[in-house]
C-alpha positions in Angstrom: -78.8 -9.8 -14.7 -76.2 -12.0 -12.1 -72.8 -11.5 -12.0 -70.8 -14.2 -13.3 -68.7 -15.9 -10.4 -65.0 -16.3 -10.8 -64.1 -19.2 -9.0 -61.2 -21.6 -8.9 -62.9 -24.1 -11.4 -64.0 -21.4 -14.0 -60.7 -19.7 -14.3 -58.0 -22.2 -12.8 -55.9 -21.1 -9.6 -53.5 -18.8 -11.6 -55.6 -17.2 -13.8 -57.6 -16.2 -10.4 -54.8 -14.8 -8.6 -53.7 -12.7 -11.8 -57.5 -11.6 -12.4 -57.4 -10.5 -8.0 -54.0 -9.0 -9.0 -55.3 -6.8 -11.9 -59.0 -6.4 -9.7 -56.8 -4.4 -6.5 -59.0 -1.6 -6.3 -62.1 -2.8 -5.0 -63.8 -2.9 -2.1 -60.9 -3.6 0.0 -58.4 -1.7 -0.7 -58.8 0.8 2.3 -57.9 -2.4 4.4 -54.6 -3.5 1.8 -53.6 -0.3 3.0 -53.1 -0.9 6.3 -50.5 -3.4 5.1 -46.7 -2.8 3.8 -46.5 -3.2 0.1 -44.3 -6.6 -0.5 -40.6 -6.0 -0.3 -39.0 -5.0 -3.6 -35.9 -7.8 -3.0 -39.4 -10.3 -2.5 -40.8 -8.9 -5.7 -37.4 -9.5 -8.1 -37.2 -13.2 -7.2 -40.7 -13.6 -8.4 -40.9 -16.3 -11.2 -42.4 -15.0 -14.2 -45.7 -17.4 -14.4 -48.2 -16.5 -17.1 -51.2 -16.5 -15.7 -53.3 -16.9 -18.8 -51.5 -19.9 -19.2 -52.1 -21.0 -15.5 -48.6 -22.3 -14.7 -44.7 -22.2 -15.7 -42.2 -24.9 -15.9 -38.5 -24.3 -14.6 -35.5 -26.1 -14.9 -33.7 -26.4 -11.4 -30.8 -28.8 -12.3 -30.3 -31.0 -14.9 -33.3 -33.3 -15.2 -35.3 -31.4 -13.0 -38.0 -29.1 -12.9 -40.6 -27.6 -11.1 -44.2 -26.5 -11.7 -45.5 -23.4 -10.1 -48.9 -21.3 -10.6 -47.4 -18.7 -8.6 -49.0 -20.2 -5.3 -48.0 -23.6 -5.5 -45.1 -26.0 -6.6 -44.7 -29.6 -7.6 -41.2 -31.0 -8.6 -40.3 -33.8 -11.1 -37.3 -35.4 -12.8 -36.7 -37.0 -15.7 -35.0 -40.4 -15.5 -34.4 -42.2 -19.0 -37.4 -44.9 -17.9 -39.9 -42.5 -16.5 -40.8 -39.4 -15.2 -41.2 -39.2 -11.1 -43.5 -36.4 -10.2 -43.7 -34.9 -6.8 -46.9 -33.8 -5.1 -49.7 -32.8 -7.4 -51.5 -29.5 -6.1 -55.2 -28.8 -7.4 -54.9 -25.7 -8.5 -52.8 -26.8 -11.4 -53.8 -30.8 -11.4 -55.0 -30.7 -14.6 -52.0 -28.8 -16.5 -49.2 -31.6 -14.6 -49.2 -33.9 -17.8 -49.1 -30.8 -20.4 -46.2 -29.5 -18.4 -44.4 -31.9 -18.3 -44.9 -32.8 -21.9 -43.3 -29.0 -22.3 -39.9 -30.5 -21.3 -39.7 -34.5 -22.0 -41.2 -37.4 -24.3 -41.0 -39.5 -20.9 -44.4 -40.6 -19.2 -45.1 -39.7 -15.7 -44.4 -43.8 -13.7 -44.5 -42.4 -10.5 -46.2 -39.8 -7.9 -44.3 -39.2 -4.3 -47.3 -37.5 -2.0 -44.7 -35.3 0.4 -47.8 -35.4 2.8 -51.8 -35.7 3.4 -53.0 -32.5 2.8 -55.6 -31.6 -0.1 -53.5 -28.7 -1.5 -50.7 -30.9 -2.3 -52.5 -34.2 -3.5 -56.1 -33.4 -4.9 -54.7 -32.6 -8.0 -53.5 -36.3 -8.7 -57.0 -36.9 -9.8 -56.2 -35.8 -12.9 -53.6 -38.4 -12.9 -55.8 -41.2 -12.5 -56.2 -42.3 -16.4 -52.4 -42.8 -16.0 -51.4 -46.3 -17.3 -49.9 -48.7 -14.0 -48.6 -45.3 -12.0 -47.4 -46.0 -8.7 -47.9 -43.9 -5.8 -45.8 -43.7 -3.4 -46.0 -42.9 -0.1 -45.2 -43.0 4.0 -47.2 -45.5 6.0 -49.1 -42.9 8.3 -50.0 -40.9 4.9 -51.5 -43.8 3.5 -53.3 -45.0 6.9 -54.5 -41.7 6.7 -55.9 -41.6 3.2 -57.5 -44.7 3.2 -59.7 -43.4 6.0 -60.3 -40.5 4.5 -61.4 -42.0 1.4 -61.1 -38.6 -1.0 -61.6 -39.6 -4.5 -59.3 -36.8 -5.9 -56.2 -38.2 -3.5 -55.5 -41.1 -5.3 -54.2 -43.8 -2.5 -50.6 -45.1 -2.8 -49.8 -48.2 -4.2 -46.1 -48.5 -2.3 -46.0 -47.5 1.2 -42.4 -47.3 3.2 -41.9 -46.7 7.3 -39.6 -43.6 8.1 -37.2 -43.8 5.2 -37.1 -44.5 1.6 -34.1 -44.4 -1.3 -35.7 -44.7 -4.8 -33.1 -45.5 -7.8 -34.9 -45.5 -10.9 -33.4 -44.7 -13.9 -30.7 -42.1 -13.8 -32.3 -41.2 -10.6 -31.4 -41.4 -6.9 -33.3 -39.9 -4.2 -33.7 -39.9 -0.7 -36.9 -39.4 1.6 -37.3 -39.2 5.1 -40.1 -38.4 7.1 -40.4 -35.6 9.8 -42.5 -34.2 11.8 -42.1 -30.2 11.8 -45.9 -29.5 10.0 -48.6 -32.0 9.7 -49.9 -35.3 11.9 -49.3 -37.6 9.6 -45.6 -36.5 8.5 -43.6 -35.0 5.9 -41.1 -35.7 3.4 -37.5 -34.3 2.7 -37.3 -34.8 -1.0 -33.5 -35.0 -1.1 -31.5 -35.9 -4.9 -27.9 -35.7 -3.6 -26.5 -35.6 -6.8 -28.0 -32.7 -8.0 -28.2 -30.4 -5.1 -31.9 -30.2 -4.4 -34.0 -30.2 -1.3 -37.7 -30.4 -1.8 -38.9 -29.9 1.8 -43.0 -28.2 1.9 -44.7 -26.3 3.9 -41.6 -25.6 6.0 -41.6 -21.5 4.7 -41.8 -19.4 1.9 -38.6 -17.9 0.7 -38.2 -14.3 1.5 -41.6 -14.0 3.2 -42.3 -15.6 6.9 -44.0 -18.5 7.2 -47.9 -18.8 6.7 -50.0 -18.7 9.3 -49.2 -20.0 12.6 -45.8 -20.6 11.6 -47.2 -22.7 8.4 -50.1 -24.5 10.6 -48.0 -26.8 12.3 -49.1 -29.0 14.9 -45.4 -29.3 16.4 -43.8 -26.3 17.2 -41.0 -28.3 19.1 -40.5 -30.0 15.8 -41.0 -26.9 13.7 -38.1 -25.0 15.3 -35.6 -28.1 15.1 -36.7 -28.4 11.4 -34.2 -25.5 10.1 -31.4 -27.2 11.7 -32.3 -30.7 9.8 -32.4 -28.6 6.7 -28.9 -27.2 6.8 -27.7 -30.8 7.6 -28.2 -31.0 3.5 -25.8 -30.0 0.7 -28.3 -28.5 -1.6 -28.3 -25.3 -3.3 -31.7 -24.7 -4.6 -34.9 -25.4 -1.7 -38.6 -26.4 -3.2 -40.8 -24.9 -0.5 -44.1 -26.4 -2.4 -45.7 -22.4 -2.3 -44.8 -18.7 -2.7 -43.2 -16.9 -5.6 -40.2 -18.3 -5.9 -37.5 -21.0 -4.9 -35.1 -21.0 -1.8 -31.1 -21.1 -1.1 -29.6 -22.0 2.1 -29.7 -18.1 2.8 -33.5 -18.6 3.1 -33.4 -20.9 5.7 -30.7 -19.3 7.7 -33.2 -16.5 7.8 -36.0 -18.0 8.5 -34.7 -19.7 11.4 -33.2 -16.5 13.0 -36.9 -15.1 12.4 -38.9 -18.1 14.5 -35.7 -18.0 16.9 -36.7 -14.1 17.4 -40.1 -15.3 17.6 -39.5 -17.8 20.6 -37.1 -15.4 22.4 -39.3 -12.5 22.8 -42.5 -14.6 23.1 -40.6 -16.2 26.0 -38.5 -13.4 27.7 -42.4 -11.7 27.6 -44.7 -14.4 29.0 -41.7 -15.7 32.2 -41.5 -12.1 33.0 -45.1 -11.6 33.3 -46.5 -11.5 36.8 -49.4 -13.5 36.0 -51.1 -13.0 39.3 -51.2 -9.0 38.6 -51.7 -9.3 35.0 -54.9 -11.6 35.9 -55.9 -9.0 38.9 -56.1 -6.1 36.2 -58.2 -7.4 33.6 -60.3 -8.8 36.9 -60.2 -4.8 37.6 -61.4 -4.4 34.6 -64.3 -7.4 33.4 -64.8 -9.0 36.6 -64.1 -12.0 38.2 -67.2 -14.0 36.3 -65.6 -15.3 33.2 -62.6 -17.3 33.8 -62.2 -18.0 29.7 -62.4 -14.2 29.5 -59.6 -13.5 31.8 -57.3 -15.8 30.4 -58.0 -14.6 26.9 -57.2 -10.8 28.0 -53.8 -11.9 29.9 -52.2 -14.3 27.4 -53.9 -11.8 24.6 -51.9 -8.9 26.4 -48.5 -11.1 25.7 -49.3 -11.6 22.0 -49.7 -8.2 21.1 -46.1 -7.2 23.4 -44.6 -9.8 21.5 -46.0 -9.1 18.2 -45.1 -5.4 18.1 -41.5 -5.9 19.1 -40.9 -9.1 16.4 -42.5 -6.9 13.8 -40.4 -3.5 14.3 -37.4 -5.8 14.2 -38.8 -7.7 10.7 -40.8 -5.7 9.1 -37.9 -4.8 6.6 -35.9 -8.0 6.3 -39.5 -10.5 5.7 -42.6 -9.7 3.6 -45.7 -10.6 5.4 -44.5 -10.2 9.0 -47.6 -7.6 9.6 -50.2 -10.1 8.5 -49.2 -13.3 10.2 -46.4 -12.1 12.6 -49.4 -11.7 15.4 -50.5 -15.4 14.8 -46.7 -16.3 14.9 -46.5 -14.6 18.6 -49.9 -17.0 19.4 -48.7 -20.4 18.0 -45.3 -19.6 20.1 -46.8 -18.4 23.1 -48.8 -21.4 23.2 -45.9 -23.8 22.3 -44.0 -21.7 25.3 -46.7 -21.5 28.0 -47.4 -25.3 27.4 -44.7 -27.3 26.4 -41.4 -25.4 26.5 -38.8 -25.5 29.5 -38.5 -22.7 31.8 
């Protein structure tokens, strides 16, 4: 007889992640071993989702919350005329209206999209039924969706250029597009008057960011970004993923951690003699294949890099040893290519 599959759909996002959770001893747990166990301080800011449930609501400041799985977060606020909801992720799409039910009698009137990507906007097809909902977003993320034409990422029906203050209700709210992560742009979520940042994909608090420093596509960008943050007054940071919610703290972290990241990566590539570096590994392969020479000398810097960043972080960030080595790639790229001397 076949196996049932567990997949996303069958089980919802959470209840996956708490089945992999309870499932740690299969087949690959000779290679989970060659990886530090999450940092205790990491594990006690975890919020308590159940996973049967598939998601937890959380009250962040007064007439607002957030919606986690454990692996994703929206953010939405109450208003006295509406609810406004921002992002709707997938993996929890269809449990946005129940949670929010959980809290307020108030229907959801809008959607913000912080940005383009699928994990943060598919789920608004469960939205669709909603009665005159607008959908708002910045220009190049609507350009973009249009084109793409994805039937789960509902396209916006208000559009703005750079900046946008929304007042609706008891609410006031600031975005602003940057560019530290994706082509198109993303939002700061800013509500000034209750001391909230919602600012994704920029890290997760008290873990380093995701791979290749969170997939961003401008490291320039990227390392300005914590900077921009700090130029808030908030005290409580919605990353959009990870375990738990950020404080200025977090950023202040993070930033001396992709700082360490460009120093090293940098002090290690200039002080490379790239002539002799590229005459061993000639030494070594030959002289045939350029692609294979360049690979083995800016290979060689990664790994230099990567060992001294994670003996420095290995105790202060979880995940350092599984995405510290694409960290020293993204940067050495970002330093070979575009940075200053």
């Amino acid at each position: 007889m076949k196996k049932r599959l567990l997949t996303n759909s069958s089980l919802g996002f959470a209840a996956f992640v708490g089945f992999l959770a309870l499932a740690g001893t299969g087949t690959n747990a000779q290679e989970a071993e060659q990886y530090v166990p999450v940092l205790p301080k990491v594990i006690e800011r975890v919020l308590p989702v159940d996973y049967s449930k598939g998601y937890l609501v959380v009250t962040i400041a007064p007439d607002v919350y957030v919606i986690t799985d454990g692996i994703y977060q929206s953010m939405f606020v109450t208003t006295g005329e509406g609810v406004i909801l921002f992002d709707a992720p997938p993996s929890f799409g269809q449990n946005i209206e129940k949670a929010v039910a959980e809290v307020t009698e108030e229907p959801i009137r809008k959607l913000v999209y912080s940005h383009a990507h699928v994990d943060h906007t598919a789920g608004a097809e469960f939205l669709k039924d909603i009665p005159d909902l607008e959908i708002i977003a910045e220009q190049e993320v609507s350009d973009f969706l249009s084109e793409m034409r994805d039937p789960r990422r509902l396209l916006p029906t208000t559009t703005f250029v750079g900046e946008l203050e929304i007042r609706f209700g008891s609410a006031q709210i600031e975005l602003k597009k940057m560019d530290y992560h994706s082509n198109e742009g993303d939002l700061f979520i800013y509500l000034p008057n209750k001391g909230v940042l919602m600012a994704v994909d920029t890290f997760p608090p008290g873990y380093v960011p995701f791979m290749n420093f969170d997939l961003t596509m401008n490291m320039h960008a990227y390392l300005k970004m914590f900077d921009q943050l700090l130029a808030y007054d908030f005290d409580v940071l919605v990353p959009g993923h990870s375990t738990s919610l950020g404080t200025r703290e977090d950023v202040i972290e993070n930033k001396d951690y992709a700082m360490d990241v460009y120093s090293t990566v940098k002090r290690i590539h200039n002080g490379t003699d790239q002539n002799q570096a590229m005459m061993e590994v000639i030494e070594e392969y030959g002289a045939g294949n350029t692609f294979l020479i360049f690979e083995k000398f800016l290979d060689a810097i990664v790994q230099e890099s990567y060992r001294e960043i994670r003996d420095r972080w290995i105790d202060r960030l979880a995940g350092v040893d599984v995405f510290g080595e694409s960290h020293a790639e993204t940067m050495m790229i970002y330093v070979r290519w575009d940075d200053k001397l």
